[in-house]
C-alpha positions as CSV (number, residue, x, y, z in Angstrom):
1,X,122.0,98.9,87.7
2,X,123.7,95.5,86.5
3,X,122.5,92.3,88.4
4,X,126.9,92.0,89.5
5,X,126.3,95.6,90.9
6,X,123.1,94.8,92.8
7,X,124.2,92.2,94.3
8,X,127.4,93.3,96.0
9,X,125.1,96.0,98.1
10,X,124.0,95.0,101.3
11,X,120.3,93.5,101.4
12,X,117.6,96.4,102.5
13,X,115.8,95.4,105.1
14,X,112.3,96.7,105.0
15,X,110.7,95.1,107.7
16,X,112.7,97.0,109.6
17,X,112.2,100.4,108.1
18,X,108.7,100.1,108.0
19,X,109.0,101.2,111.9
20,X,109.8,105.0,110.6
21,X,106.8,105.2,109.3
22,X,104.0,106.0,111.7
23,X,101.2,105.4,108.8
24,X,102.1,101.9,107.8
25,X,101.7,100.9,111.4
26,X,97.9,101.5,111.5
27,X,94.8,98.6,110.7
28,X,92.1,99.3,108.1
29,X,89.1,97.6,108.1
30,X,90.2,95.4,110.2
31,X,93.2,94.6,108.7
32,X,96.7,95.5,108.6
33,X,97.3,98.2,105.9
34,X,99.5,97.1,103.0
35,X,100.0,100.8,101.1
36,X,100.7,99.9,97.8
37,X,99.9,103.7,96.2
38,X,103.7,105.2,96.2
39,X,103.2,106.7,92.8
40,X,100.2,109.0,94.0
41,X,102.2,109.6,97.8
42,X,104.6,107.9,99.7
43,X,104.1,107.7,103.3
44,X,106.1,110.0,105.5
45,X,109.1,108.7,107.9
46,X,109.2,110.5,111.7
47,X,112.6,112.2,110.6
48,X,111.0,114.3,108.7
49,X,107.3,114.6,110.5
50,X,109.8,116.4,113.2
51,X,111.3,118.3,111.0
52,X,108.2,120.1,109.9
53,X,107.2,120.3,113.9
54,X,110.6,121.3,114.6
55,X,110.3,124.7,112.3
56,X,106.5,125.4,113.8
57,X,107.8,124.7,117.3
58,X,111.3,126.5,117.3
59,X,111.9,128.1,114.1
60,X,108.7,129.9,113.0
61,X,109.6,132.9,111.4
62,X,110.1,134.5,107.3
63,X,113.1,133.3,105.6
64,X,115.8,136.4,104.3
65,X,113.9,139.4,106.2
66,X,114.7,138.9,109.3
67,X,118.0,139.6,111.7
68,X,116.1,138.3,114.6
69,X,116.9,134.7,116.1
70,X,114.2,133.1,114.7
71,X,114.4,134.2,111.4
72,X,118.0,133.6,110.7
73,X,117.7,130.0,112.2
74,X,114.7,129.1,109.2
75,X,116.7,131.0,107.0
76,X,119.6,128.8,107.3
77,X,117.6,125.9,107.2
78,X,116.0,126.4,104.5
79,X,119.1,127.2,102.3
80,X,120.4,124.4,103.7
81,X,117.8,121.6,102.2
82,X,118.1,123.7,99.2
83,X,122.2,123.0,99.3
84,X,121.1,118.8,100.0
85,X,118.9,118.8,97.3
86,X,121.4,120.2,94.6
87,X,123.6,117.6,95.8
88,X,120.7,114.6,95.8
89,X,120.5,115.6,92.4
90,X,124.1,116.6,91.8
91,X,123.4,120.0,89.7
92,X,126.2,122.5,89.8
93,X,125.0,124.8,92.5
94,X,122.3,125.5,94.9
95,X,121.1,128.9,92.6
96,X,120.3,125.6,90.1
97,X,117.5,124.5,92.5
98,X,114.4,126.7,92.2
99,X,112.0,125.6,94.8
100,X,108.2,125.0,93.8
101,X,104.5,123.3,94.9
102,X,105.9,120.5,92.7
103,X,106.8,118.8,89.6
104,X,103.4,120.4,88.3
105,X,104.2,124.1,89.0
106,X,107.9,123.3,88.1
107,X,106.9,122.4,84.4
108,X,104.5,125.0,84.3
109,X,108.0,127.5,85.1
110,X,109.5,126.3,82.4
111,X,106.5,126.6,79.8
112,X,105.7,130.3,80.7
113,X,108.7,131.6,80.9
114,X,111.2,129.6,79.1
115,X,108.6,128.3,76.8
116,X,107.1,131.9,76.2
117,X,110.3,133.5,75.5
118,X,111.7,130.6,72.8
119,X,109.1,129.4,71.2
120,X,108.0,130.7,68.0
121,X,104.8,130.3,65.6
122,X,105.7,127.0,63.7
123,X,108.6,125.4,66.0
124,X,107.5,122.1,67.4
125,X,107.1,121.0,70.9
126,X,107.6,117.4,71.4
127,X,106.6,115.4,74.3
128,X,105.7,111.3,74.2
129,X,102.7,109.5,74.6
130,X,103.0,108.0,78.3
131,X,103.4,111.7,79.9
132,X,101.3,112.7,82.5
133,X,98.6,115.6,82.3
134,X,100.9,117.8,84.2
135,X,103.8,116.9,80.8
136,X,100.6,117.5,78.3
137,X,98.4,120.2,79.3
138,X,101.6,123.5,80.0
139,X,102.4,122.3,75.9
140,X,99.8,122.6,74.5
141,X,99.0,126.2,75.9
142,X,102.2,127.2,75.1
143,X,101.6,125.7,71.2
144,X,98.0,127.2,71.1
145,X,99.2,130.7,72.5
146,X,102.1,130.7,69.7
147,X,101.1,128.5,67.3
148,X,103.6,126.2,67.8
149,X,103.5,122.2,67.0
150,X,103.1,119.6,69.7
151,X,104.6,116.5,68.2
152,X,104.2,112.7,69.9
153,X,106.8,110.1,70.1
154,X,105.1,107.5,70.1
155,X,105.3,103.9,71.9
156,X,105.1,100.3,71.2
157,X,102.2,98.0,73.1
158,X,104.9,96.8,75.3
159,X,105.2,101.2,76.9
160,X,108.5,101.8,75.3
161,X,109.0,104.8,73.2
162,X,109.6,104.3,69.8
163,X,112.8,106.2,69.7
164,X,113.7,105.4,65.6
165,X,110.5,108.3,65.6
166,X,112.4,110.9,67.2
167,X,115.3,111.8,64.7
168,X,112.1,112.0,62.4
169,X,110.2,114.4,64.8
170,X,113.8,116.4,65.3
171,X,113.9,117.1,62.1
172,X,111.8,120.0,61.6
173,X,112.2,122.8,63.8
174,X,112.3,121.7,67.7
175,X,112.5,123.9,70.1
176,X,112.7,121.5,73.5
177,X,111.6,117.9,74.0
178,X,109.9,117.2,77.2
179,X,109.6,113.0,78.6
180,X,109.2,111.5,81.7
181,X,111.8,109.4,83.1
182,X,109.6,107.4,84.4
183,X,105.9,106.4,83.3
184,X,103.4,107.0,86.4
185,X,100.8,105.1,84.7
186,X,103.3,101.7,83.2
187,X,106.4,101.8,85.2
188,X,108.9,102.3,82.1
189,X,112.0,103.6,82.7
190,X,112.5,105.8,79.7
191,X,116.3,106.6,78.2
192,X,116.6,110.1,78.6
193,X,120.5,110.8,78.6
194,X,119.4,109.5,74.8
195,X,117.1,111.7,74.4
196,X,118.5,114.6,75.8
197,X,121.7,114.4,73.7
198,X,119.4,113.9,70.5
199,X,117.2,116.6,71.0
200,X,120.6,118.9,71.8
201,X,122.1,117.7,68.3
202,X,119.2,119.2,67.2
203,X,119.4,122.8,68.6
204,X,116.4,121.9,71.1
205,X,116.7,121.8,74.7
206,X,115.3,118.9,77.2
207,X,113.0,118.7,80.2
208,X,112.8,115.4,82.1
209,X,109.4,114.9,84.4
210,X,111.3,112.6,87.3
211,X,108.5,112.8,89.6
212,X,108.4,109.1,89.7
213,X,112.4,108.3,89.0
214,X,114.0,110.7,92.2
215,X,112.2,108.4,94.8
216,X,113.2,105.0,93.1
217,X,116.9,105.7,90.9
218,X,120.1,107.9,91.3
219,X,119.6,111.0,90.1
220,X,122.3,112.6,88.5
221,X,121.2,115.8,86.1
222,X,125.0,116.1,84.5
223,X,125.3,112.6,83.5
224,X,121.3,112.7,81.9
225,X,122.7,115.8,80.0
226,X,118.9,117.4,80.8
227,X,118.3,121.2,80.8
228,X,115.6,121.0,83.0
229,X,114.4,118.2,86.0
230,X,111.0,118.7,87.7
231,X,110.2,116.6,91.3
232,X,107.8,116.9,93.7
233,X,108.3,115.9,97.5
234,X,105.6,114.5,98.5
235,X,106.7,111.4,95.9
236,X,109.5,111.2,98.0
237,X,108.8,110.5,101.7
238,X,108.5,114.6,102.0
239,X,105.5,117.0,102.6
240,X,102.6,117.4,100.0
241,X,102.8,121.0,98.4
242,X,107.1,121.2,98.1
243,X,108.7,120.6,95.3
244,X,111.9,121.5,93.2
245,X,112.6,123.0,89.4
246,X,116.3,121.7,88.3
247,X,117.3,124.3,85.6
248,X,120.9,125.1,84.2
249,X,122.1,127.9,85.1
250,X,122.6,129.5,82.2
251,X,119.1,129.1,81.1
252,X,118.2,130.7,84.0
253,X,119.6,133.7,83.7
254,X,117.8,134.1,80.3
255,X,114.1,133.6,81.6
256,X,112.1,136.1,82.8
257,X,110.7,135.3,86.3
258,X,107.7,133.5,86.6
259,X,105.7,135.4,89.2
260,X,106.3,138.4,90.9
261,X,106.0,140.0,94.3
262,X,108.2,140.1,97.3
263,X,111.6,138.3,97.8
264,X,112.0,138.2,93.9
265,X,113.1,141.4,94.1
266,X,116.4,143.4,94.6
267,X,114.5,146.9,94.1
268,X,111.6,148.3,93.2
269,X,110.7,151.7,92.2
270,X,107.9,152.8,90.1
271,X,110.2,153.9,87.3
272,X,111.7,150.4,87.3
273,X,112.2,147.2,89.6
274,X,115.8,145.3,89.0
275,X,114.9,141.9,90.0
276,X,117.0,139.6,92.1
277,X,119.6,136.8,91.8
278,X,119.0,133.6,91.4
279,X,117.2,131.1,92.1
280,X,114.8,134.0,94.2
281,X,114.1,135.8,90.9
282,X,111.7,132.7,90.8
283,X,110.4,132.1,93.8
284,X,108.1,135.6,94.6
285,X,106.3,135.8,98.5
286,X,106.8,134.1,101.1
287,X,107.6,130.0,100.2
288,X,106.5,126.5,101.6
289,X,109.4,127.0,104.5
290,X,108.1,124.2,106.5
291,X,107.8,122.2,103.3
292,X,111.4,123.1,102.0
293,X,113.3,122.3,105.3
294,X,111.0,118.7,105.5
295,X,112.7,117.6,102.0
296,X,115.7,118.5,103.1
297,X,114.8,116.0,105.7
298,X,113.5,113.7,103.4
299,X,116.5,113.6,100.9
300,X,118.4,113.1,104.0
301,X,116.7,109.8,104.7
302,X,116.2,108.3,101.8
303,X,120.2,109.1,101.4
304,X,121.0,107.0,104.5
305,X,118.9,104.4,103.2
306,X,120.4,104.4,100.0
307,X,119.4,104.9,96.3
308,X,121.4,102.4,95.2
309,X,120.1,99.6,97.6
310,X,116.2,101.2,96.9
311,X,116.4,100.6,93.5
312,X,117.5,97.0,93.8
313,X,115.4,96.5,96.5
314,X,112.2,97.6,94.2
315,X,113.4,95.7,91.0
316,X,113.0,92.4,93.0
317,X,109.9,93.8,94.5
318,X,108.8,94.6,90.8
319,X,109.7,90.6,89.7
320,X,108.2,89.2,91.9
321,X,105.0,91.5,91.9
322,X,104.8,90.4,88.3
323,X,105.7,86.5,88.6
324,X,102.7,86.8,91.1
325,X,99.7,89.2,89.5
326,X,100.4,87.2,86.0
327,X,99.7,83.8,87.5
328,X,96.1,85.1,88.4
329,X,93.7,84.0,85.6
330,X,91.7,86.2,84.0
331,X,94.2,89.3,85.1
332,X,96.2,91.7,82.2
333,X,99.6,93.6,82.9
334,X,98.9,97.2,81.4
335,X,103.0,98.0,80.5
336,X,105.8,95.7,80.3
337,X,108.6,97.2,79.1
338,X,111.9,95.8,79.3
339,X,113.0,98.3,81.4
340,X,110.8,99.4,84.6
341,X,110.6,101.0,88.2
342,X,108.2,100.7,90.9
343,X,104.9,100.3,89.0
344,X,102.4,97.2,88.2
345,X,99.1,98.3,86.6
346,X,96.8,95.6,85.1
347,X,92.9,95.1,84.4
348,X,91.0,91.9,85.7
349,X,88.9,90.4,83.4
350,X,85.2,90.7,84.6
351,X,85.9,93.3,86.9
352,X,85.9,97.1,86.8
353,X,88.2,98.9,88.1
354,X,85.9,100.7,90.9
355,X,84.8,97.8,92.2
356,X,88.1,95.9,92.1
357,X,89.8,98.5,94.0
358,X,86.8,99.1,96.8
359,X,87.2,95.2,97.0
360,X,90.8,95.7,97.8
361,X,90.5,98.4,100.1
362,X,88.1,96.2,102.4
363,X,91.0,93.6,102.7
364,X,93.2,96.4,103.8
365,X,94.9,97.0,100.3
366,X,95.6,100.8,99.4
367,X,96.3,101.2,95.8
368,X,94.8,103.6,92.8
369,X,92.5,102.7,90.5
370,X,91.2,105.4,87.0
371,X,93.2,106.7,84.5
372,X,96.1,108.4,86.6
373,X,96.2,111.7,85.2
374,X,97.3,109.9,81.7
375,X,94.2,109.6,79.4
376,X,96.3,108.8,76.2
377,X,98.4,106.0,77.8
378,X,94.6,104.6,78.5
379,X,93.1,105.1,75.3
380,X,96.4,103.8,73.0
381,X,95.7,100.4,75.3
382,X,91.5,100.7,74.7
383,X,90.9,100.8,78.4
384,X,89.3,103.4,80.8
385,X,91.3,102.9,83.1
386,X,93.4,100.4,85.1
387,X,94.1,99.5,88.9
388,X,97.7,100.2,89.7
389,X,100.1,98.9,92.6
390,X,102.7,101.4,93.1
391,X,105.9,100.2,95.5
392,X,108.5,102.1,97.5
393,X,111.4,100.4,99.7
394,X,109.0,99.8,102.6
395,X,106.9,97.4,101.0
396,X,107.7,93.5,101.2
397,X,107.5,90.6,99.2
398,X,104.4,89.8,101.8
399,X,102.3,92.6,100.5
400,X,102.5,91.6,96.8
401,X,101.4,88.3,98.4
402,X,98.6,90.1,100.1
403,X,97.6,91.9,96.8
404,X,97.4,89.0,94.7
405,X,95.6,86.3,97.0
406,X,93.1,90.0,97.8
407,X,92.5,90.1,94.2
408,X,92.0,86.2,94.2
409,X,89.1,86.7,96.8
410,X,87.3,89.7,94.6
411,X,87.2,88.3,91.7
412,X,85.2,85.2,93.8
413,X,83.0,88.3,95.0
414,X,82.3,89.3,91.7
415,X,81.9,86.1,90.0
């Protein structure tokens, strides 16, 4: 978003969100709690607390089975998130949406069945060198299994990709390049309508990891040009095990379903089962139901809020988080790219990580401190791992405030 743009949008006021939010009201140690760990979990607005005690209270029953009441009320409500979150992320239709435990299992879909039925001994898998485990790991069992290639684009100090590497890496015989949007462990926002129309001039397909992008940017899958999009809810203000697989259509219809069992199915005999239509040829037993019909919830919200205001809300968040942590002596910025969202992870000289955080949490400061599930980003910057304040629209210029004059008073501790 352009600095013009941001600034015709009406000012968010978080003070006054912060009241949704049951968690954010509470002391720790004594002290009021400034949450600062977004990236690992957001906190979890009332709207869509009673939506989950609205299904277990009212609605509690199995989705498509039933002609009872019950049933048919969770049924329709669960369709219906599935219907909010296609249009959150503006894919074509709802049979696009595949719902999963999160962006995890979602990338895991694609590798096993996708993956499995596409890739071929000696194509190349790429991926870049800021992905998370959950980017890494699916790859290189799928290359290991096929003997396939997993190829690296690789990044600059600064966390940006170095994308002059990719037509290189494209050259050979790619078969889908998989990137996150957004780095959990720098904060770079990466350029993936780029990449995804360079990896299709190339015969390959794309899968974005936006995990960390749907709770901080507008979303829009047609306008990234990306085959796949993997999110998980509890990043954004929903329930912990819910999350969503974005996948084209017309790949869909190609891949052979993922797990099998009940609901998956449109009949089964022992001669031959004909399996159903999509997106339930990918989503076998009974689902997350309470989990599904929170998101919806929790799209809802952060739609009334507004993505647009969010994001400009966290970019001055982000400045001024970074005008204050680099005026502390002794203190590092892990990640400054040009372009970031939502993320400030440093190292403090003299202090380790551990003890910097417990330090921290004592003064009522909830962030993350280790390697966050992105080993490589850690070892290209020679570090084991890094403390990291992650920021969503609730937080306040005050709580960076907090956070720097807390990490002031450790590093007197540890002196």
């Amino acid at each position: 978003m352009t600095a013009t743009a941001a600034a015709t949008l009406p000012a968010l006021d978080a003070q006054a969100l912060r009241a949704d939010f049951p968690a954010l009201q509470q002391t720790v140690h004594g002290r009021p709690l400034v949450y600062l760990d977004s990236a690992a979990s957001s906190q979890t607005p009332r709207r869509v607390l009673d939506a989950l005690l609205g299904y277990y209270e009212n609605d509690r029953s199995n989705v498509h089975r039933g002609v009872h009441e019950l049933s048919q009320r969770a049924t329709d409500k669960y369709e219906s998130a599935r219907i909010r979150l296609q249009r959150f992320l503006n894919a074509s239709g709802p049979e696009e949406i595949v719902w999963t435990r999160g962006t995890t299992e979602s990338i895991n879909l694609v590798a096993a069945t996708w993956g499995r039925a596409n890739v071929r001994a000696g194509d190349d898998v790429i991926i870049s060198a800021m992905e998370h485990h959950s980017n890494i790991v699916p790859w290189q069992v799928l290359c290991q299994e096929k003997g396939a290639n997993l190829r690296i684009i690789p990044m600059s100090h600064a966390g940006e990709l170095r994308l002059s590497e990719l037509d290189r890496l494209l050259s050979g015989r790619p078969r889908i390049v998989a990137v996150t949007q957004v780095s959990n462990a720098l904060g770079t926002v990466n350029p993936v309508r780029e990449i995804a129309e360079r990896a299709h001039a190339a015969g390959a397909v794309c899968l974005v990891d936006g995990a960390q992008a749907a709770p901080h940017l507008q979303v829009d899958v047609r306008a990234l040009g990306c085959d796949f999009f993997a999110l998980s809810g509890h990043k954004m203000c929903g329930p912990t095990g819910i999350g969503a697989l974005y996948a084209r259509r017309a790949l869909l219809e190609e891949m052979p379903p993922y797990q099998t069992g009940g609901d998956m199915i449109s009949s089964v005999r022992f001669e031959k089962t004909v399996y159903n239509e999509l997106p339930y040829r990918f989503e076998a037993g009974t689902p997350m139901i309470a989990g599904a019909i929170a998101m919806g919830a929790a799209v809802d919200y952060l739609e009334n809020v507004g993505m647009e205001r969010i994001a400009a809300h966290e970019a001055d968040l982000l400045h001024h988080g970074t005008e204050r942590l680099c005026a502390i002596r002794g203190l590092r910025l892990i990640g400054t790219a040009r372009d970031k969202a939502s993320v400030l992870s440093f190292e403090v000289e003299g202090a380790h990580p551990a003890d910097l955080g417990t330090l921290l949490d004592r003064q009522g400061i909830a962030l993350r401190v280790g390697h966050h599930c992105a080993e490589p980003v850690m070892r290209f910057y020679g570090v084991a791992a890094t403390t990291r304040a992650s920021l969503a629209f609730y937080n306040t210029r005050s709580d960076l405030d907090a956070l720097g004059a807390a990490i002031e008073t450790a590093k007197e501790i540890l002196a």
